[in-house]
Z-matrix of the N, CA and C atoms (Angstrom, degrees):
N
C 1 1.460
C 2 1.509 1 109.89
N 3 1.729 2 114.40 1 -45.60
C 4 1.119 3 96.62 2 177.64
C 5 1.619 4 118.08 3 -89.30
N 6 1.393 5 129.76 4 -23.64
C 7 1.582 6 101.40 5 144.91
C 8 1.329 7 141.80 6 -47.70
N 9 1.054 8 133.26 7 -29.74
C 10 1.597 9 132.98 8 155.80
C 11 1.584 10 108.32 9 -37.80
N 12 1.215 11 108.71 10 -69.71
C 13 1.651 12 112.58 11 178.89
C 14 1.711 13 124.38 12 -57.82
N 15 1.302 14 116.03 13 9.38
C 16 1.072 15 108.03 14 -173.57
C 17 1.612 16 83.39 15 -130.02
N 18 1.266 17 119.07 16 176.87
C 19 1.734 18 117.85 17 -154.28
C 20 2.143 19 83.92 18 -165.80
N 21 1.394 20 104.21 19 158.33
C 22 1.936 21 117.73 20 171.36
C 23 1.396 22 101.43 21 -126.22
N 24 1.823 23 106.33 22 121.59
C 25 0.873 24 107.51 23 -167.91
C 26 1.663 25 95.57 24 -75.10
N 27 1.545 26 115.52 25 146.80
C 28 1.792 27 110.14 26 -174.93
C 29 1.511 28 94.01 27 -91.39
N 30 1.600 29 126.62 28 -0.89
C 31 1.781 30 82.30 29 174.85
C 32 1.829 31 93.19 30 -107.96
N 33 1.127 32 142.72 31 -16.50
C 34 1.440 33 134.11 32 -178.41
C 35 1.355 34 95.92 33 -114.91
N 36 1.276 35 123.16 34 20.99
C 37 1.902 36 100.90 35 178.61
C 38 1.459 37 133.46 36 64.46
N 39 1.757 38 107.74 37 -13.51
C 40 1.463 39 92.17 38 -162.02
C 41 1.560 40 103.46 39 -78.95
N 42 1.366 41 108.95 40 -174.27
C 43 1.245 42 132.56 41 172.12
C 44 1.233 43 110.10 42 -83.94
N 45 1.265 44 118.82 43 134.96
C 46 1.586 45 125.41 44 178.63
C 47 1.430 46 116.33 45 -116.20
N 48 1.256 47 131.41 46 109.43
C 49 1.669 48 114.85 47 166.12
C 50 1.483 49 119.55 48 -72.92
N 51 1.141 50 127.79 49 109.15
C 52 1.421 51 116.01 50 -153.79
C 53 1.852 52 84.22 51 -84.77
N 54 1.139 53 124.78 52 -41.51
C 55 1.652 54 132.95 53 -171.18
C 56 2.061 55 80.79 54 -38.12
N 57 1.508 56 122.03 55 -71.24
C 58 1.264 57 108.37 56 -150.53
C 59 1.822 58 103.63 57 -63.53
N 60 1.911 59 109.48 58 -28.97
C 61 1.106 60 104.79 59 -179.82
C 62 1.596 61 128.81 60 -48.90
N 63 1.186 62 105.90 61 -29.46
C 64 1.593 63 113.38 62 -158.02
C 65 1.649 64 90.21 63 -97.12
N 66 1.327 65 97.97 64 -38.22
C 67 1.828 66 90.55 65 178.78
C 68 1.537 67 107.93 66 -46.56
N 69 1.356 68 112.67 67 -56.68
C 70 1.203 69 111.32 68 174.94
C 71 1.040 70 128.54 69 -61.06
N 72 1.199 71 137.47 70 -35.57
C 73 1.212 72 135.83 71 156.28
C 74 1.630 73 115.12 72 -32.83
N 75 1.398 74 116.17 73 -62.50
C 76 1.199 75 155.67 74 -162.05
C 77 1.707 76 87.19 75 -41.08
N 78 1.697 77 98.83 76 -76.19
C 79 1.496 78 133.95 77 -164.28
C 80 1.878 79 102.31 78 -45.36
N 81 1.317 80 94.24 79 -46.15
C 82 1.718 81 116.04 80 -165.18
C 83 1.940 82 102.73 81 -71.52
N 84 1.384 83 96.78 82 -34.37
C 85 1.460 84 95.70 83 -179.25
C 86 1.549 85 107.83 84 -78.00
N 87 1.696 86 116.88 85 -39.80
C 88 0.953 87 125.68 86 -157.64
C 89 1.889 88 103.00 87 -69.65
N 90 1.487 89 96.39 88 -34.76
C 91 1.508 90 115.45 89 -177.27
C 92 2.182 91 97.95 90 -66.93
N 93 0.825 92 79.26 91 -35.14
C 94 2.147 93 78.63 92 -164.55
C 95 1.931 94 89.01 93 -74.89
N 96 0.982 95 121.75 94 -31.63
C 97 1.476 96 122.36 95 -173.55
C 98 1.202 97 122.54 96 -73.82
N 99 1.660 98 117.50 97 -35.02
C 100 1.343 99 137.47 98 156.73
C 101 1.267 100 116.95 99 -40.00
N 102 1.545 101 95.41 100 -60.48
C 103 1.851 102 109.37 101 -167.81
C 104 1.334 103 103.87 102 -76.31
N 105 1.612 104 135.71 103 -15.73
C 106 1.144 105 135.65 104 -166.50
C 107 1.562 106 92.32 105 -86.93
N 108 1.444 107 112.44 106 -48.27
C 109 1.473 108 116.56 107 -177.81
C 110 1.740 109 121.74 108 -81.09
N 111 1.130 110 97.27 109 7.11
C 112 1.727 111 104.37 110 -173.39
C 113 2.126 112 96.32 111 -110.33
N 114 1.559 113 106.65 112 -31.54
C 115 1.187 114 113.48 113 160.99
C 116 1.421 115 125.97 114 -70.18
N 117 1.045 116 110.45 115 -21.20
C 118 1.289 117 112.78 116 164.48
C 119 1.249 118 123.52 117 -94.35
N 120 1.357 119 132.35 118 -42.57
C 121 1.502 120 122.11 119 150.37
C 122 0.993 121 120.18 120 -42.22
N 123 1.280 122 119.17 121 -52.05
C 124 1.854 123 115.54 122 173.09
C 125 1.476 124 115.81 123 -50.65
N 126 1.518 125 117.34 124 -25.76
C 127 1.681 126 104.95 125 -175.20
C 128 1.787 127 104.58 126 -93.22
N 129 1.614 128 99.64 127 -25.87
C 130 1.522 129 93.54 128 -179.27
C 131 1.319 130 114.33 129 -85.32
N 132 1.716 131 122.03 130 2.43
C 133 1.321 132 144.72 131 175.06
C 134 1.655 133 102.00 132 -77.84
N 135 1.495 134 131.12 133 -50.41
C 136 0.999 135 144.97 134 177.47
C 137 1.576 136 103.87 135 -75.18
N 138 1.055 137 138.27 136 -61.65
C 139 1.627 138 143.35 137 169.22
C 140 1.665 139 88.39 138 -23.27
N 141 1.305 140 109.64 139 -85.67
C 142 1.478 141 122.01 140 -172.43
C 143 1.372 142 126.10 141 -41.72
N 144 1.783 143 100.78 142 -21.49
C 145 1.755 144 92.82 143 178.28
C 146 1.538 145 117.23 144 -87.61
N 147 1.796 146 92.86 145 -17.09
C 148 1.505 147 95.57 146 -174.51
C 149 1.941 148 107.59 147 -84.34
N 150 1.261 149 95.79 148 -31.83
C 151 2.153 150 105.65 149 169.46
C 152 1.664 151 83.60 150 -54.19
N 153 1.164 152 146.10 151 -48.91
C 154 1.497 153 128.90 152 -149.04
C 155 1.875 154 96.80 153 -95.14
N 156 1.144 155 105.77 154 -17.76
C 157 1.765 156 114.92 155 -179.83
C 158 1.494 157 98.96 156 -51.25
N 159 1.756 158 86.75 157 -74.73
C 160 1.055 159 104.28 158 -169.96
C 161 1.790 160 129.10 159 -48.59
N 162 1.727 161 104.27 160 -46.49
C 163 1.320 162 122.69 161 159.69
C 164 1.491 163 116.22 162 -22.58
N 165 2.059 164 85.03 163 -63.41
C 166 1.640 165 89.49 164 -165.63
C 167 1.691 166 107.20 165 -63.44
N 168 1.054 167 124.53 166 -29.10
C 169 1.405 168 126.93 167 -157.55
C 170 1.589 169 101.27 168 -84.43
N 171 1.663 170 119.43 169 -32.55
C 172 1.509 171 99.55 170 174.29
C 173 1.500 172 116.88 171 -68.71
N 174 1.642 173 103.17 172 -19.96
C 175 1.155 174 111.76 173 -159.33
C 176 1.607 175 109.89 174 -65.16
N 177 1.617 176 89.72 175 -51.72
C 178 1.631 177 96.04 176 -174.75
C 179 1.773 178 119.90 177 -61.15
N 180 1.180 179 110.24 178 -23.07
C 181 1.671 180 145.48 179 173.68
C 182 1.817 181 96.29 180 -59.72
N 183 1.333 182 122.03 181 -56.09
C 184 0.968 183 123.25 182 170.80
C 185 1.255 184 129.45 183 -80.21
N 186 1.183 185 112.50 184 -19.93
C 187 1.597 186 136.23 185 166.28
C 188 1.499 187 110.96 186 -59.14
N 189 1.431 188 113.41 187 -55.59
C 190 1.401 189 139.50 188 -163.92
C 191 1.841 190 102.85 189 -70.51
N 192 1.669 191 110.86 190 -49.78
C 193 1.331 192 114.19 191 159.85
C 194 1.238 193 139.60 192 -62.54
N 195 1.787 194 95.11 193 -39.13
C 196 1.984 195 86.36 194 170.01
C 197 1.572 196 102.47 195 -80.70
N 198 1.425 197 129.52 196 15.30
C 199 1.801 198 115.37 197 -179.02
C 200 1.539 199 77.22 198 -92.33
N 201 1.277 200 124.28 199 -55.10
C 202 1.703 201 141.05 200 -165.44
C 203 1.822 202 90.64 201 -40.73
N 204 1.734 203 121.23 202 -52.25
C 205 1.765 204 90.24 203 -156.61
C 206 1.678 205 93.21 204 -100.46
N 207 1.412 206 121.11 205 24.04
C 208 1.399 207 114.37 206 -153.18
C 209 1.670 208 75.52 207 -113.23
N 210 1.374 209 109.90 208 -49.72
C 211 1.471 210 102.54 209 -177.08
C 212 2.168 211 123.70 210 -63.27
N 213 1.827 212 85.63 211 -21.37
C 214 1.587 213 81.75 212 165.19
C 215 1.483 214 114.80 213 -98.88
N 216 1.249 215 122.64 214 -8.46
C 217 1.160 216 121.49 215 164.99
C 218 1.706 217 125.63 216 -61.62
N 219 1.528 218 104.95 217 -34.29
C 220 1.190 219 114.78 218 158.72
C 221 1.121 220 130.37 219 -94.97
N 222 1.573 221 133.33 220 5.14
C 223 1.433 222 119.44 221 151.72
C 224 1.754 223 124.78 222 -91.80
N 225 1.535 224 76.26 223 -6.30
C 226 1.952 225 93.80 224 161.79
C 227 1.382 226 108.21 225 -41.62
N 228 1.988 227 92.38 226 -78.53
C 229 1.362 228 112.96 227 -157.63
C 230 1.314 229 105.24 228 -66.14
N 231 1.415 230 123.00 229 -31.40
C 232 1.660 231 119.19 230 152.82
C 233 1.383 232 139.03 231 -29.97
N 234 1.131 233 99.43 232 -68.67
C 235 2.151 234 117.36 233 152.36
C 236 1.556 235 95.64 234 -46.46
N 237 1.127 236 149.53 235 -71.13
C 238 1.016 237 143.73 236 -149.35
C 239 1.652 238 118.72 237 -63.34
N 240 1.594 239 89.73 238 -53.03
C 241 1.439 240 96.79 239 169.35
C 242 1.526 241 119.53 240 -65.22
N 243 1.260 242 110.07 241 -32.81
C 244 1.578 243 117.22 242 -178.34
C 245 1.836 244 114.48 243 -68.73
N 246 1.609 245 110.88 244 -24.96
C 247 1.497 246 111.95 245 155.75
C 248 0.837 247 117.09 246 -81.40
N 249 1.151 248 126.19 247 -36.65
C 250 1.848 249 110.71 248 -179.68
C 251 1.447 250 106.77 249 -73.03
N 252 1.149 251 116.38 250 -50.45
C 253 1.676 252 105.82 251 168.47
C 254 1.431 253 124.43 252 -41.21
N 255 1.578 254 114.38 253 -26.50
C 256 1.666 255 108.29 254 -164.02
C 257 1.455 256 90.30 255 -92.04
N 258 1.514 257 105.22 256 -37.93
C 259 1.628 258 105.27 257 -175.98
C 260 2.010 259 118.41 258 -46.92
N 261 1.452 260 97.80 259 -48.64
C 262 1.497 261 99.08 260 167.92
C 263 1.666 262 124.62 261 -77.91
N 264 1.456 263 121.37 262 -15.16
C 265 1.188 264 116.11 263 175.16
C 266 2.030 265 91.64 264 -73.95
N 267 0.801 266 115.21 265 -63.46
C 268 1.549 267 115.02 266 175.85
C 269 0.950 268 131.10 267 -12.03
N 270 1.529 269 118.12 268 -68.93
C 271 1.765 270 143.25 269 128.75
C 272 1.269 271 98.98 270 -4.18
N 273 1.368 272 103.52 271 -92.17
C 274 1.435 273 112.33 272 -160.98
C 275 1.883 274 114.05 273 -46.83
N 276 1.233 275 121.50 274 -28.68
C 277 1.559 276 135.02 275 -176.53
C 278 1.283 277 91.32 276 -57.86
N 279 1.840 278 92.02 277 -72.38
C 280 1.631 279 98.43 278 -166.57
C 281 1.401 280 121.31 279 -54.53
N 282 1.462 281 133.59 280 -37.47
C 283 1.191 282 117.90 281 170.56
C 284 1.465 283 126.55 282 -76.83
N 285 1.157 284 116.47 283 -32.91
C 286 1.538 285 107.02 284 151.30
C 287 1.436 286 122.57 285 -51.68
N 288 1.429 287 146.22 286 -46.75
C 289 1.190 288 156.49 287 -145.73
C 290 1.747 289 101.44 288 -104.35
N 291 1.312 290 106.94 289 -21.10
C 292 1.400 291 103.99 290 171.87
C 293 1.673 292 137.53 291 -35.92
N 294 1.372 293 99.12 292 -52.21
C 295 1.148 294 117.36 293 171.35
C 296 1.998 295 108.78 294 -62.56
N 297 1.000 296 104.42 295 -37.84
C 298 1.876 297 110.17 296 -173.46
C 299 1.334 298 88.55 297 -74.70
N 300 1.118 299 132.00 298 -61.32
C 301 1.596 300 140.96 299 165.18
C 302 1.624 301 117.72 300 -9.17
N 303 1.247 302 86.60 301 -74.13
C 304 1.620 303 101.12 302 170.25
C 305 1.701 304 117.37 303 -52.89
N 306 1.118 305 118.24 304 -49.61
C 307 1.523 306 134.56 305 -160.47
C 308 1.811 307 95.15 306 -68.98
N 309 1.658 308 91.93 307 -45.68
C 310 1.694 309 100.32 308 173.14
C 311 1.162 310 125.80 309 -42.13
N 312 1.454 311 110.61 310 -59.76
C 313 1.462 312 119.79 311 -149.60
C 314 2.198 313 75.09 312 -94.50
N 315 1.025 314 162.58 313 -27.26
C 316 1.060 315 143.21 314 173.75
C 317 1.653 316 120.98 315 -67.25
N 318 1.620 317 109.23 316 -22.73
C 319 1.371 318 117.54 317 -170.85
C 320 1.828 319 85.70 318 -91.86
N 321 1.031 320 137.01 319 -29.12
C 322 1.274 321 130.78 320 -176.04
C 323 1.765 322 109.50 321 -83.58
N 324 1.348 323 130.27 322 -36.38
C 325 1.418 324 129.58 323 153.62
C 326 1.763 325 107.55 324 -50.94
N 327 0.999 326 127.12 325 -38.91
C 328 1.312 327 119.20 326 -172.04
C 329 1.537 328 103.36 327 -103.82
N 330 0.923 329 137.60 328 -10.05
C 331 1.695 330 123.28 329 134.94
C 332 1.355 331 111.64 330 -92.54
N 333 1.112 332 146.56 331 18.96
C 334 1.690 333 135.08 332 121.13
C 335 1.169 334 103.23 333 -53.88
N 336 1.433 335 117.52 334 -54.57
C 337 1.787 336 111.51 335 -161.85
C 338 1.739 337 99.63 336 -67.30
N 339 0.957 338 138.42 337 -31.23
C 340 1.285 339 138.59 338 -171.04
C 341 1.481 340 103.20 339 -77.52
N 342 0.613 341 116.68 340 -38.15
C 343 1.841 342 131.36 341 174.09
C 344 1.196 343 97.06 342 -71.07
N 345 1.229 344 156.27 343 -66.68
C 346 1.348 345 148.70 344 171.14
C 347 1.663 346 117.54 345 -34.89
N 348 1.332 347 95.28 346 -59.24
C 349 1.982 348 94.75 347 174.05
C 350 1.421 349 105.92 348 -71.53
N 351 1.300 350 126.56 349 -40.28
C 352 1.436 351 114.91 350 173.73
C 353 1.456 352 118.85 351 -39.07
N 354 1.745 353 102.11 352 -61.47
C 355 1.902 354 98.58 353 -174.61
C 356 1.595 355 96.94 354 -63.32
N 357 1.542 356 117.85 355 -52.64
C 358 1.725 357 103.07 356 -176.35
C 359 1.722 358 123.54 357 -38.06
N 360 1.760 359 96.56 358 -40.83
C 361 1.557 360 85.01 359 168.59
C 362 1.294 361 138.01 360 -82.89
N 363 1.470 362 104.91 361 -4.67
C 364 1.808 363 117.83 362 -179.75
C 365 1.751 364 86.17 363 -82.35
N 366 1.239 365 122.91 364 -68.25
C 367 1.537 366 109.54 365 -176.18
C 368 1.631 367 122.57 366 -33.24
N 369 0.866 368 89.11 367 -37.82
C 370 1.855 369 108.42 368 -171.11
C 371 2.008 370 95.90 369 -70.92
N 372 1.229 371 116.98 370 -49.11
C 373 1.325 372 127.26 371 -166.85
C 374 1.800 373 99.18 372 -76.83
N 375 1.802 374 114.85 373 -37.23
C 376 1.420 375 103.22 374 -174.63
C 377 1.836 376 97.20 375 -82.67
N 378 1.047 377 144.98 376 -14.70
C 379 1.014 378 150.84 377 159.25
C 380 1.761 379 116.93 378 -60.45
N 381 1.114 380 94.99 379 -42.35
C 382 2.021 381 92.29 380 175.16
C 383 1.996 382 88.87 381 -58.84
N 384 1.844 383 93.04 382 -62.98
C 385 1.582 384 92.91 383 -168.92
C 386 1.300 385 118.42 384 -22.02
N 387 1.675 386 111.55 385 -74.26
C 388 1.749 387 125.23 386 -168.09
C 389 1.597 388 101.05 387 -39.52
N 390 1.467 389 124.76 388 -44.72
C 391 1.213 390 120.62 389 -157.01
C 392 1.754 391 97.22 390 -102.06
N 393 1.238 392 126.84 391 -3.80
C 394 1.540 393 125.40 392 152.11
C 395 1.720 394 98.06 393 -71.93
N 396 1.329 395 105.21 394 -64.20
C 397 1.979 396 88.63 395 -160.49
C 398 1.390 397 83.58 396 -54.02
N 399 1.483 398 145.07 397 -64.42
C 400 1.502 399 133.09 398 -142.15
C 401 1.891 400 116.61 399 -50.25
N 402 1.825 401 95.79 400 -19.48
C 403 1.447 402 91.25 401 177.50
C 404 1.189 403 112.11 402 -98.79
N 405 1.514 404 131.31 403 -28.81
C 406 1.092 405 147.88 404 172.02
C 407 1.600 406 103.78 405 -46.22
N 408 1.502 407 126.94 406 -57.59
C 409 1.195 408 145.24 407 173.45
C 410 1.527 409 93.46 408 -43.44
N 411 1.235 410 122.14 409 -73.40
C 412 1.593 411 129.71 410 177.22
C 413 1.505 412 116.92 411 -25.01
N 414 1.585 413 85.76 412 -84.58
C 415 1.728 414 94.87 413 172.93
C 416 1.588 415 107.12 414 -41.22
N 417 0.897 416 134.88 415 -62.73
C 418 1.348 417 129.82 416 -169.59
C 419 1.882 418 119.43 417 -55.67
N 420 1.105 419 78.84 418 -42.30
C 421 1.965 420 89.64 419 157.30
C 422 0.955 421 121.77 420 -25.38
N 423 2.126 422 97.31 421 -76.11
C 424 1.142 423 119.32 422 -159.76
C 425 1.769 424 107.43 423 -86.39
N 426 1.494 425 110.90 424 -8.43
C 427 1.365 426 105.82 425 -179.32
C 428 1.588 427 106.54 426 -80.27
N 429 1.371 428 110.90 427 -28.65
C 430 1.397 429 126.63 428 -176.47
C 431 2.200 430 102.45 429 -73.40
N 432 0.639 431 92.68 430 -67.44
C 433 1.798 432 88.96 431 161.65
C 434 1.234 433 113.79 432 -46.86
N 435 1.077 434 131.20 433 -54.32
C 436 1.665 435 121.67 434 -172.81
C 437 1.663 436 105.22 435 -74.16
N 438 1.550 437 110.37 436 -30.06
C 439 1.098 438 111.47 437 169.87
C 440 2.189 439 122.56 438 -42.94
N 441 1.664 440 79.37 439 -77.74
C 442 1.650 441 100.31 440 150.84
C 443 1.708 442 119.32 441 3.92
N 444 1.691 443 76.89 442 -89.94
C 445 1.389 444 86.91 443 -168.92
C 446 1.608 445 127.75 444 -90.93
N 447 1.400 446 99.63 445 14.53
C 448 1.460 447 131.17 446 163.19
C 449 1.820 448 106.41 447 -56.67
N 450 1.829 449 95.79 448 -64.99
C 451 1.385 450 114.00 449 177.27
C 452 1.305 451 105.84 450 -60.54
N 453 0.999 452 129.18 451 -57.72
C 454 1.694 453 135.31 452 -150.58
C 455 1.684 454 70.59 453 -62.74
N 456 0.871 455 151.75 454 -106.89
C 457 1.422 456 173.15 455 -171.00
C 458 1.649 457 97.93 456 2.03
N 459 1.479 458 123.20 457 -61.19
C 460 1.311 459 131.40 458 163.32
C 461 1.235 460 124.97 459 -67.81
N 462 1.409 461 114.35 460 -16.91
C 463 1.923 462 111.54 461 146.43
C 464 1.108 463 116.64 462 -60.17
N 465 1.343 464 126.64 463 -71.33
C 466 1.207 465 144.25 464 163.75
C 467 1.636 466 114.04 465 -19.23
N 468 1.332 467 112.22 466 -30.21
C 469 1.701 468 106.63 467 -163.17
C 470 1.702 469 92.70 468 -105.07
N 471 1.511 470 123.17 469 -45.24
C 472 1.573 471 145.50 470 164.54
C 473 1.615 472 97.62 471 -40.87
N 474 1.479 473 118.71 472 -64.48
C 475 1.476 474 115.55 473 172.49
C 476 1.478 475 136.69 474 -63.22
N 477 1.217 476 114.18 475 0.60
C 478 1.835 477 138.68 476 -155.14
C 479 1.699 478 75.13 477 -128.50
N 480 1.588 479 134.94 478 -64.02
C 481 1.567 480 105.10 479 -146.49
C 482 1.891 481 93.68 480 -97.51
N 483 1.262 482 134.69 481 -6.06
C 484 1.219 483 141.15 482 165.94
C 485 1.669 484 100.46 483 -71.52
N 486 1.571 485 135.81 484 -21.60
C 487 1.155 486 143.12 485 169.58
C 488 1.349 487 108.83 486 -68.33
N 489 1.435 488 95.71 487 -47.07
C 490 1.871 489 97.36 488 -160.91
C 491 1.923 490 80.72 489 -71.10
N 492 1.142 491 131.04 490 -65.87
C 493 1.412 492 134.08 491 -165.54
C 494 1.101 493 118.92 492 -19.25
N 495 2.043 494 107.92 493 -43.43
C 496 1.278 495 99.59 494 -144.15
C 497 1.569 496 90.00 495 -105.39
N 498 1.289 497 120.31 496 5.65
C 499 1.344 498 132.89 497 -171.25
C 500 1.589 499 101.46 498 -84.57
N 501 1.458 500 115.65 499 -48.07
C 502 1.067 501 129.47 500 175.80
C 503 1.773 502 112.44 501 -47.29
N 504 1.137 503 91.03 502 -66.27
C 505 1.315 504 122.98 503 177.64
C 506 1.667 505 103.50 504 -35.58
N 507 1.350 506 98.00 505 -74.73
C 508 1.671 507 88.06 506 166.91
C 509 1.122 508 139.83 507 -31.84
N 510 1.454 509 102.02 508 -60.39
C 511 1.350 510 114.03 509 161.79
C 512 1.553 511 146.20 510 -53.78
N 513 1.543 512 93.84 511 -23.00
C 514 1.547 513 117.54 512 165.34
C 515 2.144 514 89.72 513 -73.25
N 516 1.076 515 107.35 514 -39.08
C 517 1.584 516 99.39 515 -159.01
C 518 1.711 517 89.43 516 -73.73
N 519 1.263 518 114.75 517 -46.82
C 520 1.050 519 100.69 518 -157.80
C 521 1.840 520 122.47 519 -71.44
N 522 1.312 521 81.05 520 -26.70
C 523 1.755 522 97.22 521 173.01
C 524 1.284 523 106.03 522 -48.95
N 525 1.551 524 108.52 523 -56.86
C 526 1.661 525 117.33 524 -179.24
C 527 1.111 526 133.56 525 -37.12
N 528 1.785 527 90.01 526 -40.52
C 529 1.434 528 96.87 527 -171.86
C 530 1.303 529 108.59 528 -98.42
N 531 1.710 530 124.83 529 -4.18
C 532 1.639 531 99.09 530 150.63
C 533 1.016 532 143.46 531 -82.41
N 534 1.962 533 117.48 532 -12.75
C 535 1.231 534 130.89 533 170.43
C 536 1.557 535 94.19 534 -62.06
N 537 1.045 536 141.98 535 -44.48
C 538 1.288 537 148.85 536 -176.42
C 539 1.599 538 132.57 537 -62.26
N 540 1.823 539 94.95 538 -17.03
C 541 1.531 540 119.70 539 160.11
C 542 1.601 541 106.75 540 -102.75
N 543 0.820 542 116.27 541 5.04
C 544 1.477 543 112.54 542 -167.39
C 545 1.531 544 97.72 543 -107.89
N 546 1.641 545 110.30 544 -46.12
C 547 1.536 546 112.17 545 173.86
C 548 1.070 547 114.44 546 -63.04
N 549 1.320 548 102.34 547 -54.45
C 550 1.965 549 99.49 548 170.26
C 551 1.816 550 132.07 549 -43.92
N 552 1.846 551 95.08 550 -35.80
C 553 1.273 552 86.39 551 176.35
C 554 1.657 553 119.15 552 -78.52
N 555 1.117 554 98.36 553 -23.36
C 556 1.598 555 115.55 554 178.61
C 557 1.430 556 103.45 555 -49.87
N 558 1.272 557 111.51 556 -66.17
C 559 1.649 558 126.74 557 -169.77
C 560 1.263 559 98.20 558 -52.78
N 561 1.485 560 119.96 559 -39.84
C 562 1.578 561 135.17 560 -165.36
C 563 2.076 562 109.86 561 -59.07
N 564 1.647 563 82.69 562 -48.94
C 565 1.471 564 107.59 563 170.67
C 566 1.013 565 129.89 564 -59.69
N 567 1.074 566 120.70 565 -31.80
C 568 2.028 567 161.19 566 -160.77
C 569 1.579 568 86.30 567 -77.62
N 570 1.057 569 97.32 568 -67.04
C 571 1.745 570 122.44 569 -150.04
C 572 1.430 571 80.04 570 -71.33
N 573 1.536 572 119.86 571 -64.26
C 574 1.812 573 99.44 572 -156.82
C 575 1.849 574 105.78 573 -49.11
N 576 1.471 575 104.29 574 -46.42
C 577 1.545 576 97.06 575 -165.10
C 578 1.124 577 112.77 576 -69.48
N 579 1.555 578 137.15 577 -41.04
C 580 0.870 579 109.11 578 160.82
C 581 1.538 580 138.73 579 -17.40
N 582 1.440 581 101.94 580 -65.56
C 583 1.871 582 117.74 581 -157.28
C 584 1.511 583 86.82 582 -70.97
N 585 1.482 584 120.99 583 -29.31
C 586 1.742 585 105.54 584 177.01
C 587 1.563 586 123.12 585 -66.90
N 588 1.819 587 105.62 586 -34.46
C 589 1.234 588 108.41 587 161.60
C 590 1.407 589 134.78 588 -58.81
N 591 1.151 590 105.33 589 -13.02
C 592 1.579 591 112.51 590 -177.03
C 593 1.446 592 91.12 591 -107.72
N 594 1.400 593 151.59 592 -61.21
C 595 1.166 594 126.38 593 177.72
C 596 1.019 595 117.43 594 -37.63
N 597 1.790 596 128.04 595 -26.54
C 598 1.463 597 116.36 596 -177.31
C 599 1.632 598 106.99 597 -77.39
N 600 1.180 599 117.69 598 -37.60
C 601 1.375 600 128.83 599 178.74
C 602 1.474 601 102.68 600 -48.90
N 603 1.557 602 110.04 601 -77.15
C 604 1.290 603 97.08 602 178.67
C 605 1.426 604 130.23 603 -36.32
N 606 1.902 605 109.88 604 -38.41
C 607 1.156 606 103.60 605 -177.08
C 608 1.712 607 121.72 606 -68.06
């Protein structure tokens, strides 16, 4: 058996195991078939990652858009819900608050109305005023004139009895001063006769 499997090569003589030859052969084909088929999985491995690239990338693209109308779809219904909610809290204010409402706008007509007689009575009060200072102004006028001629009146009476005074006065002076010519002439008289009496003496 194992001479059969071994073979002489006729141009160098050697011995051949054809059993290891063919193995190898065998091995070498089996090896090129692998790599032929491992190269080809590897490219339809790569084909497939880029079909899944791509996949993934429309996917997420489409992913990204339905979050895109799902997220405006829900801030729609958000807004939406958020008016109808304000719309009934509103409602609900106003019909509760109605009554305060009312009481409001009546307590505010009746302090308008109070505000109305107020300025009517401040008008009414700066109007007494104008026509208080206007008499006050008056009176004072006329107190100032009577005043006036109050004084002029007490000049007049100060200048009339300082008249009579000084009239007097004169007359006190002047009196004086004739008893005062009269003594003098006397003395004057005195004196002449004398000095005549003694000239007679002497004579």
């Amino acid at each position: 058996m194992q001479n059969q499997s071994k073979i002489i090569c006729p141009k160098c003589g050697t011995e051949i195991d054809v059993q290891n030859v063919l193995s190898h052969q065998i091995e070498e084909e089996i090896k090129k078939s692998f790599e032929r088929k491992h190269a080809e999985d590897k490219r339809k491995l790569e084909e497939k990652e880029k079909e899944l690239a791509t996949e993934k990338s429309e996917f997420e693209a489409k992913k990204a858009k339905e979050n895109e109308l799902f997220q405006e779809r829900l801030e729609s219904q958000l807004k939406e819900r958020e008016k109808l909610l304000e719309t009934k809290i509103k409602a609900k204010i106003k019909d509760e608050n109605a009554g305060e409402v009312e009481l409001l706008q009546k307590e505010l007509e009746e302090k308008a109305t109070q505000l109305k007689e107020l300025n009517k009575s401040r008008a009414e009060i700066a109007k007494l005023k104008r026509e208080k200072d206007g008499l006050k102004d008056e009176i004072e006028a006329k107190a100032q004139e009577e005043l006036t001629k109050t004084l002029e009146e007490e000049k007049k009476k100060i200048r009339h009895s300082e008249h009579e005074k000084s009239e007097f006065a004169i007359k006190e002076l002047e009196k004086k001063l004739e008893d005062q010519k009269k003594l003098t002439e006397e003395m004057k008289r005195k004196q002449e006769q004398g000095s005549m009496q003694m000239q007679g003496e002497v004579q």
